[in-house]
PDB file with SEQRES, HELIX, SHEET and CRYST1 records, atoms N, CA, C and O in Angstrom:
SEQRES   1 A   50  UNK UNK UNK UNK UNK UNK UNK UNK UNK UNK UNK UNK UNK          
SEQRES   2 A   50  UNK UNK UNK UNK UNK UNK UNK UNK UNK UNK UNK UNK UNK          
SEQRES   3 A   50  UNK UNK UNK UNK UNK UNK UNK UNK UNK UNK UNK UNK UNK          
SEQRES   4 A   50  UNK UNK UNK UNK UNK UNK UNK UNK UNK UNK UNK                  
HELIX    1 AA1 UNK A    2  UNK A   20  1                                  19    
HELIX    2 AA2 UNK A   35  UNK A   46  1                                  12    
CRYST1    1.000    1.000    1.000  90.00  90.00  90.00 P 1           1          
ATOM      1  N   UNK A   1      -9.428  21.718  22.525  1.00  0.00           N  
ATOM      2  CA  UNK A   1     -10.489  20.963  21.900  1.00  0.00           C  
ATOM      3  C   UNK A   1     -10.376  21.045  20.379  1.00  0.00           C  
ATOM      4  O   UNK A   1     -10.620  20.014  19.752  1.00  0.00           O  
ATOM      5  N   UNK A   2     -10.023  22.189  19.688  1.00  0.00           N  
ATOM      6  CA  UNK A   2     -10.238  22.274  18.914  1.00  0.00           C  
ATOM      7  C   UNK A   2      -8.804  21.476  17.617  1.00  0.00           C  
ATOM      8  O   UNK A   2      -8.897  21.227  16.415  1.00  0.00           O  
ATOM      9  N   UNK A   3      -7.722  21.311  18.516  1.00  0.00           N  
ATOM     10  CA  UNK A   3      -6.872  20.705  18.186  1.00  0.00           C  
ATOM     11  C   UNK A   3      -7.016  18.719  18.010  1.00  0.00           C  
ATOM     12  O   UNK A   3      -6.687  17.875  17.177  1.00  0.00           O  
ATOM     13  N   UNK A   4      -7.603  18.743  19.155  1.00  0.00           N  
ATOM     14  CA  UNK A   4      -8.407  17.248  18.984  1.00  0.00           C  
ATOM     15  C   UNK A   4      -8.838  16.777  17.846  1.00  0.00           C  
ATOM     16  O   UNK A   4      -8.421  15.861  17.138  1.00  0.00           O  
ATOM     17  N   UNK A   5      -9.946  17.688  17.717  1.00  0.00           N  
ATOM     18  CA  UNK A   5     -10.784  17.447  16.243  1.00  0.00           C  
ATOM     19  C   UNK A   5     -10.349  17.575  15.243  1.00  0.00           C  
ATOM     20  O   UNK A   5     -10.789  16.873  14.333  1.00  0.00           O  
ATOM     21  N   UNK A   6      -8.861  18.925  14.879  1.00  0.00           N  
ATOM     22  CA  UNK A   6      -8.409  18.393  13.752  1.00  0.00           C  
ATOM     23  C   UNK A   6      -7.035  17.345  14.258  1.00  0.00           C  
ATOM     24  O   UNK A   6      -6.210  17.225  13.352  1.00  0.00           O  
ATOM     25  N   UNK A   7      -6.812  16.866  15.074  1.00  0.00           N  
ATOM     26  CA  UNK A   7      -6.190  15.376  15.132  1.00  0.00           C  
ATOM     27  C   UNK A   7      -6.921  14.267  14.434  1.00  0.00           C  
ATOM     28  O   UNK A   7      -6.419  13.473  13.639  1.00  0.00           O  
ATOM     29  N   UNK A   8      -8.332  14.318  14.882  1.00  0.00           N  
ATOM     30  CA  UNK A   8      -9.755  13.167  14.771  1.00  0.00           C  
ATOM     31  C   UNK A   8      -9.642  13.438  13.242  1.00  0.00           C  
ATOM     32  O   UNK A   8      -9.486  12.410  12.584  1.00  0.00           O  
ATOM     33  N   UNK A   9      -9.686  14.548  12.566  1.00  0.00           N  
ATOM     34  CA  UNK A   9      -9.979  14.871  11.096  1.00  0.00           C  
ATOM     35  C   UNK A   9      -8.428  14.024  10.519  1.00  0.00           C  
ATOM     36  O   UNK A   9      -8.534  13.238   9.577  1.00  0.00           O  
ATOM     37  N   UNK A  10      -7.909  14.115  10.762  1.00  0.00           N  
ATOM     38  CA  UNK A  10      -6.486  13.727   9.816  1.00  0.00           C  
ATOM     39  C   UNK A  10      -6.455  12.455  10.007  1.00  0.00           C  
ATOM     40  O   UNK A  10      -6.344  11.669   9.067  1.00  0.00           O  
ATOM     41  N   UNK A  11      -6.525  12.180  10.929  1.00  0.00           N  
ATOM     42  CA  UNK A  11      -6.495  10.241  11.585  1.00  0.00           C  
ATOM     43  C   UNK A  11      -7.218  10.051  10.644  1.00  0.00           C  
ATOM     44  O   UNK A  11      -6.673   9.461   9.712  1.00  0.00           O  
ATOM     45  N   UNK A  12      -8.085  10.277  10.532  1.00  0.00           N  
ATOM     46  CA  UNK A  12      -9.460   9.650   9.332  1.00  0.00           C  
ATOM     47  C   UNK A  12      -9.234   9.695   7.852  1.00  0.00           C  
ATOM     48  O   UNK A  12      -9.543   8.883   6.980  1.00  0.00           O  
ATOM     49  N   UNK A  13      -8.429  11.200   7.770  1.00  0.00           N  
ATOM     50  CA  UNK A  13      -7.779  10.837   6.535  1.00  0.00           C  
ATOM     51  C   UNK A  13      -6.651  10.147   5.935  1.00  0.00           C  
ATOM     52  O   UNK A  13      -6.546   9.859   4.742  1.00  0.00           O  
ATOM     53  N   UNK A  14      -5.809   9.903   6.867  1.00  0.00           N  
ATOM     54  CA  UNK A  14      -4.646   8.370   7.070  1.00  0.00           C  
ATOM     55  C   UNK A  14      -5.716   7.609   6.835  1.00  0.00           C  
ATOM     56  O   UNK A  14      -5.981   7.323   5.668  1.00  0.00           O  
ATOM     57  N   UNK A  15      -6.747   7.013   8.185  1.00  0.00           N  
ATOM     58  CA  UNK A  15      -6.826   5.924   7.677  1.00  0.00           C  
ATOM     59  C   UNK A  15      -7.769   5.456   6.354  1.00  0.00           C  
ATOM     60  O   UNK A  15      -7.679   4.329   5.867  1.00  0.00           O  
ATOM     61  N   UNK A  16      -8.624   6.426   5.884  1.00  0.00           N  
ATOM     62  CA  UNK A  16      -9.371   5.852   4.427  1.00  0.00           C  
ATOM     63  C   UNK A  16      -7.969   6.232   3.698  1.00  0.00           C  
ATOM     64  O   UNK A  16      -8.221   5.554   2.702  1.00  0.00           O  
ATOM     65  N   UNK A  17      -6.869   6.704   3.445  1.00  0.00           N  
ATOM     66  CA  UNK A  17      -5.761   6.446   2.434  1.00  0.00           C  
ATOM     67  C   UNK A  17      -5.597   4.903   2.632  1.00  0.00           C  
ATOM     68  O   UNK A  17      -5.712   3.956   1.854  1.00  0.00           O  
ATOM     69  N   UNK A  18      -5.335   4.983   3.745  1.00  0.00           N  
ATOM     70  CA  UNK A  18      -4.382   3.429   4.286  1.00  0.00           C  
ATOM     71  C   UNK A  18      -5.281   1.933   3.794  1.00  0.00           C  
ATOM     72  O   UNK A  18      -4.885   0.815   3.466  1.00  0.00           O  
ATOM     73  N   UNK A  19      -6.631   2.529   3.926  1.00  0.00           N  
ATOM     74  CA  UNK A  19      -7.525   1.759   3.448  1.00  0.00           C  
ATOM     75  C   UNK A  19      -8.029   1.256   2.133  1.00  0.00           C  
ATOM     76  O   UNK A  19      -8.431   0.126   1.854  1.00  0.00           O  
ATOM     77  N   UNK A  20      -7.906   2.554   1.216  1.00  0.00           N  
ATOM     78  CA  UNK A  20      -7.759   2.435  -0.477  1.00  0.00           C  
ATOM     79  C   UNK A  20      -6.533   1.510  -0.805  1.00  0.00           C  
ATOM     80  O   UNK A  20      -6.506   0.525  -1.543  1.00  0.00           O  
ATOM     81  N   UNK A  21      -5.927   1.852  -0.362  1.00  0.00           N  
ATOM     82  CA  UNK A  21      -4.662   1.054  -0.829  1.00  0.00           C  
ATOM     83  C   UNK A  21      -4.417  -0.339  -0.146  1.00  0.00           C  
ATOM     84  O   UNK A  21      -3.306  -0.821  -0.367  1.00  0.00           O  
ATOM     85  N   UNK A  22      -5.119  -0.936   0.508  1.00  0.00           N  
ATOM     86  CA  UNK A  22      -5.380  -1.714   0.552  1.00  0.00           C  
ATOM     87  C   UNK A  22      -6.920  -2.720  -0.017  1.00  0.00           C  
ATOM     88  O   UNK A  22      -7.239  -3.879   0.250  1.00  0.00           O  
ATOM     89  N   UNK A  23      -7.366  -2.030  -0.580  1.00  0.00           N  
ATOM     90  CA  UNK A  23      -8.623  -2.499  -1.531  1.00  0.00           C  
ATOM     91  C   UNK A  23      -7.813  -2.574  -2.935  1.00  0.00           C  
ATOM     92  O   UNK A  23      -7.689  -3.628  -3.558  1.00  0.00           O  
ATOM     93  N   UNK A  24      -7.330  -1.459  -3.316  1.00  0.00           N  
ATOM     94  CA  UNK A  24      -6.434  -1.576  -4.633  1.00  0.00           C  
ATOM     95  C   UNK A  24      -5.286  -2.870  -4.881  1.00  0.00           C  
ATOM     96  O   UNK A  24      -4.875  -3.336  -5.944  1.00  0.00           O  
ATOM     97  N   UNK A  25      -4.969  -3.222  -3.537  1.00  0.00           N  
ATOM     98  CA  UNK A  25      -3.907  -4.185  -3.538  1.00  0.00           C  
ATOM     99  C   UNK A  25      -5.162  -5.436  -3.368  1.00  0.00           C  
ATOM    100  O   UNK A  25      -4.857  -6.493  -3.919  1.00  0.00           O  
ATOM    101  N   UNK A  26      -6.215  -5.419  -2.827  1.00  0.00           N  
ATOM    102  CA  UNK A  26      -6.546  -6.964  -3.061  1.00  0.00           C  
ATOM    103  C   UNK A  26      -7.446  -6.921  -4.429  1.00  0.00           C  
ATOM    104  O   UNK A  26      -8.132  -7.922  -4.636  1.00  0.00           O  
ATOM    105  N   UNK A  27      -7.498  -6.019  -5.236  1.00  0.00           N  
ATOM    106  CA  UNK A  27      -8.254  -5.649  -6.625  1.00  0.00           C  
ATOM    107  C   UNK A  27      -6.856  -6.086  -7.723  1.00  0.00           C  
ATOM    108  O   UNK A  27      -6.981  -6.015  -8.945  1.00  0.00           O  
ATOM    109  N   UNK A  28      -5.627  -6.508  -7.086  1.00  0.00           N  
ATOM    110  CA  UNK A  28      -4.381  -6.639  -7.907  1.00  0.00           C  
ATOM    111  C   UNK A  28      -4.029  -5.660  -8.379  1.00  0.00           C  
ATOM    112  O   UNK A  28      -3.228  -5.927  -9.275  1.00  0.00           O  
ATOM    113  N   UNK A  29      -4.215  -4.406  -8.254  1.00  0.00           N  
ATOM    114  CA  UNK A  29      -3.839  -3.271  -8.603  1.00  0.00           C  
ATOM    115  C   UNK A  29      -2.396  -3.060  -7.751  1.00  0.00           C  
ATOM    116  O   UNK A  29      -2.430  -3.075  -6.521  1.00  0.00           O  
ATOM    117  N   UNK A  30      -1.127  -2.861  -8.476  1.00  0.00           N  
ATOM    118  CA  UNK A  30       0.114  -2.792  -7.574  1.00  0.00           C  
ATOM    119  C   UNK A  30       0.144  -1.585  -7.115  1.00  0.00           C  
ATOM    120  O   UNK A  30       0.054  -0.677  -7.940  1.00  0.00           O  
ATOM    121  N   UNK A  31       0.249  -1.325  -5.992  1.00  0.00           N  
ATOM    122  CA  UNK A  31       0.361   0.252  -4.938  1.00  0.00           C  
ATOM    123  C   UNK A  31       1.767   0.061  -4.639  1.00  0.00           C  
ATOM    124  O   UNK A  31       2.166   0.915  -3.848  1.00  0.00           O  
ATOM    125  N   UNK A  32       2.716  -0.827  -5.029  1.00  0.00           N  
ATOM    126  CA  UNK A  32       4.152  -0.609  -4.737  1.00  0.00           C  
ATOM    127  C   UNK A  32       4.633  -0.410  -2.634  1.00  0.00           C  
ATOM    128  O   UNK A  32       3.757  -0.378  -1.770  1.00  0.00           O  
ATOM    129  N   UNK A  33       5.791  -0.336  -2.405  1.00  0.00           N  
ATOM    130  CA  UNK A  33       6.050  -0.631  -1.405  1.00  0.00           C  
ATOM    131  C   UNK A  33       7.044   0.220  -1.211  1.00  0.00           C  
ATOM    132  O   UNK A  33       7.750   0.466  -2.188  1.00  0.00           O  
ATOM    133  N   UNK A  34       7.352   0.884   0.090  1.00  0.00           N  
ATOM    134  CA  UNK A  34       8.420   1.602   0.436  1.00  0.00           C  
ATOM    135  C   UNK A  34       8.704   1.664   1.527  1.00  0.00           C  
ATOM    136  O   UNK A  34       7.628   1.381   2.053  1.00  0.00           O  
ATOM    137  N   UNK A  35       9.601   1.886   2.561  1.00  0.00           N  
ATOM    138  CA  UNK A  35       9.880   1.863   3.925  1.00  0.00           C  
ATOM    139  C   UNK A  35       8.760   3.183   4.517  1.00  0.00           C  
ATOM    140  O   UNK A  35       7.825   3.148   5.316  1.00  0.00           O  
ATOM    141  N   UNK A  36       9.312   4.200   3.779  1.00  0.00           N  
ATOM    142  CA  UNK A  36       7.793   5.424   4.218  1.00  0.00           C  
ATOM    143  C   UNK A  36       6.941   4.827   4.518  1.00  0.00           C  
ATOM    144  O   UNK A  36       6.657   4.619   5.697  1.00  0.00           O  
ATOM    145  N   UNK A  37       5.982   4.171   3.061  1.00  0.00           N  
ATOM    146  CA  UNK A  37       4.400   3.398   3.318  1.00  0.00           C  
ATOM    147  C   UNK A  37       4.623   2.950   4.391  1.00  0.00           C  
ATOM    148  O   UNK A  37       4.280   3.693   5.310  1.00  0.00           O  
ATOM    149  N   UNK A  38       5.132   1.885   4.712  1.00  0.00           N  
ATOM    150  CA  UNK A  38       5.582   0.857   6.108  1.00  0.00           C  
ATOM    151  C   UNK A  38       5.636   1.699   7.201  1.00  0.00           C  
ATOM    152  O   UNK A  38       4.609   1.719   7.879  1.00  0.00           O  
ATOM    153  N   UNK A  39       6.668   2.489   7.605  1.00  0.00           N  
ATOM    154  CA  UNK A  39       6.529   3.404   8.904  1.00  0.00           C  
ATOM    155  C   UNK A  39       5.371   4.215   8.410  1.00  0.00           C  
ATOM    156  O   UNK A  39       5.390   5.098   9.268  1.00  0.00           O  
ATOM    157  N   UNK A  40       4.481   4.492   7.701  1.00  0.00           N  
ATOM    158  CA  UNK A  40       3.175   5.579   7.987  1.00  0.00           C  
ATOM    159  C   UNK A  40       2.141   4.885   8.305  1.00  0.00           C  
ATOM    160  O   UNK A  40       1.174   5.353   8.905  1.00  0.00           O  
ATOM    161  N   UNK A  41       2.285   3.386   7.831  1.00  0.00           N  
ATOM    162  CA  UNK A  41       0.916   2.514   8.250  1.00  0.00           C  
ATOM    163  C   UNK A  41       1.283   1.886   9.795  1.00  0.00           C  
ATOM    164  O   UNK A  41       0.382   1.265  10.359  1.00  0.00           O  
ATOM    165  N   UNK A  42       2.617   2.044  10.494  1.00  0.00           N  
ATOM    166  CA  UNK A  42       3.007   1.796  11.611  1.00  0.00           C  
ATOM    167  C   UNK A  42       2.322   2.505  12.751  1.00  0.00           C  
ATOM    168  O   UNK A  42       1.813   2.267  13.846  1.00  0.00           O  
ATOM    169  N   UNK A  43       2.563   3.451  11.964  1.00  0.00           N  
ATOM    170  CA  UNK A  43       1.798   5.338  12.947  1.00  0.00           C  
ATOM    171  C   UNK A  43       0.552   5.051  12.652  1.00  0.00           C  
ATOM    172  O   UNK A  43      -0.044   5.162  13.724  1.00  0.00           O  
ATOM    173  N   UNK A  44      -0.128   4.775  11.912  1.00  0.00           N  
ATOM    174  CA  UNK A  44      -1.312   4.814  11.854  1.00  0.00           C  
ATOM    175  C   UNK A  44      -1.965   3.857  13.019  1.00  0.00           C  
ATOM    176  O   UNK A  44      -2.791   4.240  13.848  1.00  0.00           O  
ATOM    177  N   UNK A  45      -1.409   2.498  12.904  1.00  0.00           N  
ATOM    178  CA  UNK A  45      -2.168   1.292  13.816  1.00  0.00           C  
ATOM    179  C   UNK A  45      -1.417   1.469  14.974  1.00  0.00           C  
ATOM    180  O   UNK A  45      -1.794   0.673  15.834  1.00  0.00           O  
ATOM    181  N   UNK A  46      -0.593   2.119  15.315  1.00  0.00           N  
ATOM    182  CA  UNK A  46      -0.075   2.786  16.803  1.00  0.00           C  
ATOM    183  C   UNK A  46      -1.025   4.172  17.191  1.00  0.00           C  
ATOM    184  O   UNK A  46      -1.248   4.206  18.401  1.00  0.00           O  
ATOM    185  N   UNK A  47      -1.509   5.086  16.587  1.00  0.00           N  
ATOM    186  CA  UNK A  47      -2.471   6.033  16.919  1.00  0.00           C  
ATOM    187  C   UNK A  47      -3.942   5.119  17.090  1.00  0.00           C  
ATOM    188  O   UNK A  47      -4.850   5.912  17.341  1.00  0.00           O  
ATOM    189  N   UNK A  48      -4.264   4.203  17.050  1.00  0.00           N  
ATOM    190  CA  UNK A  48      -5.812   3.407  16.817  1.00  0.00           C  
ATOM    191  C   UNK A  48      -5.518   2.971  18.504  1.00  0.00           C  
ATOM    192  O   UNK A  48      -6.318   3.084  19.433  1.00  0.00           O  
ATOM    193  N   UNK A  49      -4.296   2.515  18.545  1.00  0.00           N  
ATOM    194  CA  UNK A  49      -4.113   1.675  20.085  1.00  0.00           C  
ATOM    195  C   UNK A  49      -3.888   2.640  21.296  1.00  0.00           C  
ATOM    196  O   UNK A  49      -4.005   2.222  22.448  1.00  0.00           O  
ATOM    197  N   UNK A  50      -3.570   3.915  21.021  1.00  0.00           N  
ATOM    198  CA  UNK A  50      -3.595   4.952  22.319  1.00  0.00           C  
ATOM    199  C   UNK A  50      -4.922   6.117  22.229  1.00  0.00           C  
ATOM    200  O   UNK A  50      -5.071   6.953  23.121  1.00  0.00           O  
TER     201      UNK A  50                                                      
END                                                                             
């Protein structure tokens, strides 16, 4: 159980990162691009679907 919750805790902190940076990018603020970013926002919307 207690492993859960800090799973639940980190997911949450992916996704408000994943989320700033996407407010910053429609504010025109450049957050730049990298294959990392890309596969970490992959993992992210693949952990939402299981």
């Amino acid at each position: 159980m207690e492993c859960i919750a800090a799973g639940q805790e980190q997911f949450l902190k992916g996704h408000e990162a994943h989320f700033q940076l996407l407010q910053m990018e429609a504010k025109g603020t450049p957050v730049g691009g990298s294959l990392i970013l890309v596969h970490a926002e992959d993992q992210l919307m693949s952990a939402i679907r299981t």
